[in-house]
C-alpha positions in Angstrom: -169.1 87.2 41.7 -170.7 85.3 38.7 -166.9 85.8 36.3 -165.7 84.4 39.7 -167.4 81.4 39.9 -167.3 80.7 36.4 -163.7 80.7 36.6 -163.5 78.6 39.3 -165.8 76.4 37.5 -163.7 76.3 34.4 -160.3 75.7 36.4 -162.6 72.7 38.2 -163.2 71.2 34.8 -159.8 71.7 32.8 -158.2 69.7 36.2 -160.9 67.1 35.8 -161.1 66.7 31.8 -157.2 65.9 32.5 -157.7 63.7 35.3 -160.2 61.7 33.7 -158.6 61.6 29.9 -155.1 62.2 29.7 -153.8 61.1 33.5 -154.5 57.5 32.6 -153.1 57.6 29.1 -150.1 59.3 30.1 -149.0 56.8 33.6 -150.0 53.7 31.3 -147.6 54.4 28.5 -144.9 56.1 30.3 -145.6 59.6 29.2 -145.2 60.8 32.6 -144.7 59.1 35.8 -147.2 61.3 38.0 -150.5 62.1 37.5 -151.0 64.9 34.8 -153.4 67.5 36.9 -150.6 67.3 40.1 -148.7 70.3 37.6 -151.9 72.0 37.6 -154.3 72.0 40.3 -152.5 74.1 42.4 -152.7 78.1 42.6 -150.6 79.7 40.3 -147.1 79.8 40.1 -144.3 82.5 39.5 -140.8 81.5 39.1 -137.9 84.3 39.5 -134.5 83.5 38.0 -131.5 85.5 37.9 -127.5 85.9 38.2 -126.3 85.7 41.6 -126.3 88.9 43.6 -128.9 90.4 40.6 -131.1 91.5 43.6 -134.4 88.6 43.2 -134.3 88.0 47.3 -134.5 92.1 47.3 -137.6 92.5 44.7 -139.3 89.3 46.7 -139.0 91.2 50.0 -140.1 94.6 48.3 -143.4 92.5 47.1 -144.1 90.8 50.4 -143.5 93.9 52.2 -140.8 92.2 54.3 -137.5 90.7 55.0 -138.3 87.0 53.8 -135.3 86.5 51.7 -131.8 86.6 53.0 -129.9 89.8 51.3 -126.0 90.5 50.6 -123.6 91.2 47.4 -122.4 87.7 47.9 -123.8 84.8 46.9 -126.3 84.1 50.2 -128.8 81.1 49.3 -128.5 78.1 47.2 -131.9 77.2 47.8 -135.0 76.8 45.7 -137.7 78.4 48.0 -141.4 77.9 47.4 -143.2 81.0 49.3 -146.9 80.7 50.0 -149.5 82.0 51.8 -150.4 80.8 55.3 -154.3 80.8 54.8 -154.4 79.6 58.6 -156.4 81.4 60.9 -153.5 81.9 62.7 -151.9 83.8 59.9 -154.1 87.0 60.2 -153.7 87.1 63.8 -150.8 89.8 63.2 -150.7 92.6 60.6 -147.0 92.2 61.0 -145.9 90.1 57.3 -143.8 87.1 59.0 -142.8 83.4 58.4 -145.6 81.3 59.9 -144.1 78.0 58.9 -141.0 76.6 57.3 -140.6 73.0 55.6 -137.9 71.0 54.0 -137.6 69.8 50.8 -138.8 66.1 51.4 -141.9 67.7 52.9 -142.5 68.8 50.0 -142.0 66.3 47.4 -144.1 63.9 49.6 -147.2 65.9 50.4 -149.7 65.9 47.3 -151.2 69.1 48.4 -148.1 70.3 46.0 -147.6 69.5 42.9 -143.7 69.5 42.9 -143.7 65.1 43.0 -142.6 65.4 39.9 -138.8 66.9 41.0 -138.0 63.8 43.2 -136.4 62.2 40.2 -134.2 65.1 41.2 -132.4 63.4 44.4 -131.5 63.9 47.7 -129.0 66.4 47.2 -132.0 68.3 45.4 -134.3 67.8 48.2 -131.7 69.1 51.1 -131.7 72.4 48.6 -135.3 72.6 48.2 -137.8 74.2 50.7 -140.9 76.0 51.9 -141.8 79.0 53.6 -145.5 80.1 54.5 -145.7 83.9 54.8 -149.1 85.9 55.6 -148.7 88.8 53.4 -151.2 89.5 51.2 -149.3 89.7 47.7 -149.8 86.0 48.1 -153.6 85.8 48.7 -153.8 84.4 44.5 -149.7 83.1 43.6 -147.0 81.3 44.8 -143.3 82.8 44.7 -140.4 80.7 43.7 -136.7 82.1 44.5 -133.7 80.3 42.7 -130.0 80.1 43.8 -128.6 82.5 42.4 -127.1 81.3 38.7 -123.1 81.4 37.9 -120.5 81.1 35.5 -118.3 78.0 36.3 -120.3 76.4 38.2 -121.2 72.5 36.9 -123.8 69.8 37.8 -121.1 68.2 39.6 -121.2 71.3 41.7 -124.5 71.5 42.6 -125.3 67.9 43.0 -127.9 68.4 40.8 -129.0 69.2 36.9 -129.8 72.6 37.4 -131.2 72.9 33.8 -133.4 70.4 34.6 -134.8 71.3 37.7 -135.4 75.2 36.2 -137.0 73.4 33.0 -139.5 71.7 35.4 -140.7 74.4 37.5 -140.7 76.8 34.3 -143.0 74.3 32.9 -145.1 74.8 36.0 -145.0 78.3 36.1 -147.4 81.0 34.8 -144.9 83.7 34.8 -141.4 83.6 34.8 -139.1 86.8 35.6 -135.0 86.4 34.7 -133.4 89.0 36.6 -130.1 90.5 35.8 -128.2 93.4 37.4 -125.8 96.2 35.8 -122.6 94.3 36.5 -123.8 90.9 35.1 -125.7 92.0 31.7 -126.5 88.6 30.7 -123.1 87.3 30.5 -122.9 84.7 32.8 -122.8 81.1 31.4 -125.5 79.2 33.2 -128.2 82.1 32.6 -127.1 82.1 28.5 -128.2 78.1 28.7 -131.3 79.0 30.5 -132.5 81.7 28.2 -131.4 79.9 25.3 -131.8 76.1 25.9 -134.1 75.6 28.9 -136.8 78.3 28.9 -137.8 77.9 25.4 -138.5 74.2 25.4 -140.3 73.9 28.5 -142.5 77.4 28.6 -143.7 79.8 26.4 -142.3 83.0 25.1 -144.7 85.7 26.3 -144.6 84.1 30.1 -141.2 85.1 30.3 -140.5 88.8 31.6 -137.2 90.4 31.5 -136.2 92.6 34.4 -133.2 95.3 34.5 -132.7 95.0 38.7 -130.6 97.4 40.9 -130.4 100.3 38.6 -130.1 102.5 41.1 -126.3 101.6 41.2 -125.7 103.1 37.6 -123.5 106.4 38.7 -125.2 107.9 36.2 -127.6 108.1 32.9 -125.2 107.6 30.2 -123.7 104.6 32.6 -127.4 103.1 32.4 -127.5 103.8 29.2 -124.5 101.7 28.6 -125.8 98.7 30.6 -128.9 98.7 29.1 -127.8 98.7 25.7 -125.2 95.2 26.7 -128.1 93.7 28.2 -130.3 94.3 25.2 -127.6 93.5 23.1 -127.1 89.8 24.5 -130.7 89.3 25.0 -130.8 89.6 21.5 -127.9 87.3 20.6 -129.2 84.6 23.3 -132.3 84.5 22.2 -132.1 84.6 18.5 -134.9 87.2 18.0 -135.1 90.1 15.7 -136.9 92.4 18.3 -135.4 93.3 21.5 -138.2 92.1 24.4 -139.7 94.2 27.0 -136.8 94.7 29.9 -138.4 96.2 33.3 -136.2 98.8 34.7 -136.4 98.2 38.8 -134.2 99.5 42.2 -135.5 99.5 45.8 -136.4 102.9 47.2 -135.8 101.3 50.4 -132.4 99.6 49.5 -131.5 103.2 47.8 -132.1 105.7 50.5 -130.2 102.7 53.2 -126.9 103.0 51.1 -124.4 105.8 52.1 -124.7 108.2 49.3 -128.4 107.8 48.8 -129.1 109.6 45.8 -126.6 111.6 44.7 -126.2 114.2 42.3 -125.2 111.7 39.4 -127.9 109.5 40.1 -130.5 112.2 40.1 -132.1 110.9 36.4 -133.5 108.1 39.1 -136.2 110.8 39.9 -136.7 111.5 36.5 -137.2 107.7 35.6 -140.4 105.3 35.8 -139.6 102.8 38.6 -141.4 99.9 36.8 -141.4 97.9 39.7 -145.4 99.1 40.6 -145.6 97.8 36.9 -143.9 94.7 37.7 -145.7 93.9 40.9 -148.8 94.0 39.0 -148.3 91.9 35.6 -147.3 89.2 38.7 -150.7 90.0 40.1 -152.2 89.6 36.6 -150.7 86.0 36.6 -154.0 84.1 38.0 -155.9 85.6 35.6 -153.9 83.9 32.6 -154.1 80.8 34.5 -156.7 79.7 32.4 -155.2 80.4 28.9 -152.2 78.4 30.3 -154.6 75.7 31.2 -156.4 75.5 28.2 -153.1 75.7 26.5 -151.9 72.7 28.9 -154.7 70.6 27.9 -154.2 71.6 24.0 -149.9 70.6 24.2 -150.6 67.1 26.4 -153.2 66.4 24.0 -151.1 66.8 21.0 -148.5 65.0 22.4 -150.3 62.0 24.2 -151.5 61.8 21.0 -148.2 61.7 18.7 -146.8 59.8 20.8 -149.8 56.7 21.1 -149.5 57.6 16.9 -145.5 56.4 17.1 -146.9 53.2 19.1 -149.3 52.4 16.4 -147.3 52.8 13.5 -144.9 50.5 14.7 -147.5 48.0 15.2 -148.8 47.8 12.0 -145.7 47.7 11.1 -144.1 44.6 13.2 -148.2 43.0 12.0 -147.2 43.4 8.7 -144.0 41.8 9.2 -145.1 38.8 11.1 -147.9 38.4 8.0 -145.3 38.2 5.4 -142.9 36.1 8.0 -145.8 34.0 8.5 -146.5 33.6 4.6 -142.7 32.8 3.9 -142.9 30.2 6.6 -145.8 28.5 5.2 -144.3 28.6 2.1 -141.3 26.7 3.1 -143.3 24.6 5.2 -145.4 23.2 2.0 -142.1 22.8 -0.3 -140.4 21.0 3.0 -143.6 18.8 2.8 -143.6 18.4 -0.8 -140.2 17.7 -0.7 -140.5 14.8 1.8 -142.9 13.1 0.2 -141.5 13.1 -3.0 -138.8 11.3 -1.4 -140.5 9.0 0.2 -142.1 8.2 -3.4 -138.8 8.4 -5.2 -136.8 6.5 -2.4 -138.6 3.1 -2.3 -141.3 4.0 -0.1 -143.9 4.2 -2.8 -145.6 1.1 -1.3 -147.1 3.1 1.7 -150.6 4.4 1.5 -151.2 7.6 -0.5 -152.7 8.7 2.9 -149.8 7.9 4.7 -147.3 9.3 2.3 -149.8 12.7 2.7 -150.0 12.7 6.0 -146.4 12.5 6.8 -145.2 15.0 3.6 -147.9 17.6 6.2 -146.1 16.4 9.2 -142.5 17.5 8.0 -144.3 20.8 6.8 -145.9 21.3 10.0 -142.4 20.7 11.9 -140.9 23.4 9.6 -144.0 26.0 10.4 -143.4 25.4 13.8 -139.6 25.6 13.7 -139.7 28.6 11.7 -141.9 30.3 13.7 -140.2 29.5 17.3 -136.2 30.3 16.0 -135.7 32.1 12.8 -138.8 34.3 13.4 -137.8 35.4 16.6 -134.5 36.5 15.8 -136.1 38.6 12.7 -138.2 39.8 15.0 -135.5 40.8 17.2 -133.8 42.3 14.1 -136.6 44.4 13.4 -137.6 45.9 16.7 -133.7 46.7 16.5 -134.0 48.3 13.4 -136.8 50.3 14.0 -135.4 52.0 17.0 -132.1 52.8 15.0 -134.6 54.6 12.8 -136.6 55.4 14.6 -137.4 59.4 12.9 -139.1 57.4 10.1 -142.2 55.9 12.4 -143.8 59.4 12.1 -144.5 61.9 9.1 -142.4 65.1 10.8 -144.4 67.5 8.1 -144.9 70.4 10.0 -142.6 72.6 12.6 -145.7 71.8 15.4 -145.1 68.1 14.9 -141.2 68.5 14.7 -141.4 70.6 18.2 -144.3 67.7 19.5 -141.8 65.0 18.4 -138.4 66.4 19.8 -140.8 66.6 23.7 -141.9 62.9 23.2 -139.6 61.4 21.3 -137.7 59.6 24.5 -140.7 58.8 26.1 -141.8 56.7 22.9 -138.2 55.1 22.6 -138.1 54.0 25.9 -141.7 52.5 26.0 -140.8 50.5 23.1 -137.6 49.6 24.5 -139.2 48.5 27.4 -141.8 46.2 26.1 -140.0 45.3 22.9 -142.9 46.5 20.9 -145.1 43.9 22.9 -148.4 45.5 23.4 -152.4 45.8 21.9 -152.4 47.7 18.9 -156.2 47.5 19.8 -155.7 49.1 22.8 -153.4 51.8 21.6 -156.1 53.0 19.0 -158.8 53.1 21.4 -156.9 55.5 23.5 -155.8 57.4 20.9 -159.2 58.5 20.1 -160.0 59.3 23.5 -157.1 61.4 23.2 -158.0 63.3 20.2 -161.0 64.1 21.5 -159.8 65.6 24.5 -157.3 67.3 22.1 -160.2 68.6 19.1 -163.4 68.9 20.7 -162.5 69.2 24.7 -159.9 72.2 23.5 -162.1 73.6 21.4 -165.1 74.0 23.3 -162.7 75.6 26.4 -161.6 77.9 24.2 -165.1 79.1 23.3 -165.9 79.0 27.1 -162.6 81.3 27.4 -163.3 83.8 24.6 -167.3 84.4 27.0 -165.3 84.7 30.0 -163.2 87.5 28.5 -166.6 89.4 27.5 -168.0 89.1 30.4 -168.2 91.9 33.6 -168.1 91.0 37.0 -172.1 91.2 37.5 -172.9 89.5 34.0 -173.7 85.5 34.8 -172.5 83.5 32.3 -175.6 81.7 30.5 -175.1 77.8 28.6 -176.5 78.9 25.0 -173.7 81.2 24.8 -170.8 78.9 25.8 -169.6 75.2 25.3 -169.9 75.0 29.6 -172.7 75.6 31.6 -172.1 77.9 34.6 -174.1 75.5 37.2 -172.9 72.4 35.6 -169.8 72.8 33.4 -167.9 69.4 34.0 -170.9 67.3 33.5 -172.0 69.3 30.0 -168.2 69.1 28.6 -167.4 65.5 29.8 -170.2 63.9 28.0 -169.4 66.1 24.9 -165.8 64.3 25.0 -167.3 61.2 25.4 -169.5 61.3 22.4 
């Protein structure tokens, strides 16, 4: 009850320290064009990807303990499916596991309960493929389910209606678990699952939330057939992802699925009964998911931070920059400004105006240098000005030091986002403002990360019954937000 509560009251402040500290920073500047804590207050998310026809609609059902999920060799839905639980009275009333509600996709993207705003940049042909069921089965008492359409090998954008990429890139972000499913008669070789696996998943989550799973292998006629599949599958994994070590792959079939097909299991498949069905193993690193929600909080707080704050860092270099520029435009204008005078009134002298009053011939020498200042400064400074906003967005690599492969990997996320802010404003905004904010930032990102981490590292020592006490962690279990917002204030 106590590791309960204190988790609850850690996930209370993480949303809040965002909310309060990086939500503003990120909607003023253009970072992002929702709140931050809409990706994160919500329960926790799994996504399931996988070829068409690789069995995901049959695992989901085998979780929920029922037929959710349309079924069939063929491609059979080209939907993305949120399924949740129905935590409705009305939802226990029956033991039977059953749709209690169904919504469409502009439900969805409209009601802030969810935190899927963020895919409306996706379209309408997105929405009328995107949708939610509410089931009351209990597999969904802690997570959320996502289902995919089914991925494929010629298949384009233009297709679809929609960047598929981008869609998967967004709800991977959101995820805490991501499963890529493949079956023995697709081992990976399909083209839009090679992009996924090499392009989208590693940019927008982490490596060890991504789960490999062998699906189906039930229709291997036999072991040295398995064999054979496996080995492709860990053969490509290992060419699409680049990595030196082949990753975990989950070997899964349905029982159910199994004993419904004509042959059942034969004599050639009989290894099955020799072979760990590591789909009990499965089931349960998804139901391990809400417990590394934290960690992937925490870690949320730590990447925004470090990227809010490289990208307010880009801002402000290129304002001292362009300040530096307009000081030495200025100086060169006043320059010319006091030879124009000088000038002038050595003409005046020289070209038989000598008889006017030293005064006079002063005052109107300053005039004609005054008249240059501000001619200076109204044309030929603007269109330097122009010239060097211009210039600075050609080159634009060289506003930050790119020393390390963190800041290289920060800078490729953010790098847009700062282009089209300055774009956008023409590098007109308070370099006053942007340093305030980027110390609020680096707070959040030193201290504010820091001290969850230490909160974190109690939480994983503590038992069930064992109350969490304030001397031991950064937050207090009766009052964490309070204690940890005025330590990032400081």
């Amino acid at each position: 009850m106590y590791r309960e509560n204190y988790i609850n009251s850690l996930r209370a402040e993480l949303v809040e320290m965002v909310a309060d500290h990086l939500t503003p920073v990120a909607l003023r500047y253009g970072y992002s064009d929702v709140p931050l804590e809409a990706n994160i207050k919500w329960r926790p998310q799994v996504l399931v990807l996988g070829n068409y026809s690789s069995g995901k609609s049959t695992l989901i059902n085998e979780f929920l303990g029922a037929d959710i999920q349309a079924t069939g060799q063929a491609p059979t839905d080209d939907s993305f499916t949120i399924i949740t639980c129905d935590d409705s009275a009305s939802a226990g009333d029956s033991d039977e596991v059953r749709i209690t509600e169904e919504r469409d996709g502009k439900f969805l993207l409209n009601d802030p309960e969810y935190p899927f705003e963020t895919l409306k940049k996706h379209g309408l042909r997105f929405a009328s493929h995107f949708r939610l069921k509410k089931v009351n089965s209990p597999f969904l008492e802690t997570l959320t389910l996502i289902d995919t359409p089914g991925m494929l090998d010629s298949i384009t954008e233009r297709d679809r209606g929609y960047n598929y990429q981008e869609v998967i890139g967004d709800l991977a972000q959101m995820a805490d678990l991501v499963l890529v499913v493949f079956d023995p008669h697709k081992a990976g070789t399909v083209r839009e699952a090679y992009i996924s696996i090499r392009e989208t998943l590693p940019t927008r989550t982490f490596e060890d939330r991504v789960l490999f799973v062998l699906n189906r292998i039930d229709e291997c006629t036999s072991l040295t057939d398995l064999l054979r599949v496996y080995g492709t599958l860990c053969w490509n994994l290992s060419q699409i992802t680049g990595r030196k070590d082949i990753p975990m792959i989950h070997l899964t079939y349905s029982p159910r699925a199994t004993a419904a097909s004509v042959d059942g299991l034969d004599g050639e498949r009989n290894y099955l009964k020799n072979l760990e069905n590591q789909r009990d193993e499965l089931k349960k690193a998804i139901l391990h998911a809400p417990r590394h929600r934290l960690d992937h909080l925490a870690t949320f707080v730590e990447t925004h931070g470090e990227r809010l704050a490289h990208f307010l860092e880009t801002l402000i270099s290129y304002r001292r920059a362009f300040r530096m520029f307009r000081i030495k435009q200025g100086l060169i204008g006043l320059l010319v400004g006091v030879l124009c005078g000088a000038a002038a009134t050595f003409a005046m002298m020289t070209y038989g105006i000598s008889s006017m009053d030293q005064r006079m011939l002063l005052a109107a020498g300053g005039g004609v240098g005054l008249a240059v200042l501000f001619f200076w400064m109204t044309f030929p400074l603007k269109f330097l000005a122009s010239r060097f906003h211009r210039n600075h967005l050609n080159d634009f690599d060289k506003l930050t030091p790119l020393e390390s492969q963190t800041r290289r990997d920060n800078w490729q996320a953010i790098r847009h986002l700062a282009y089209a802010y300055l774009k956008k404003t023409a590098g007109r905004f308070s370099l006053r403002g942007v340093k305030q904010e980027y110390r609020a930032v680096c707070r959040v990102r030193d201290k504010g990360a820091r001290e969850i981490r230490e909160a974190l590292n109690e939480l994983a020592a503590m038992s069930d019954d064992e109350p969490a006490t304030s001397e031991d962690s950064g937050f207090s279990q009766k009052a964490p937000q309070e204690k940890t917002r005025g330590q990032v204030n400081r």
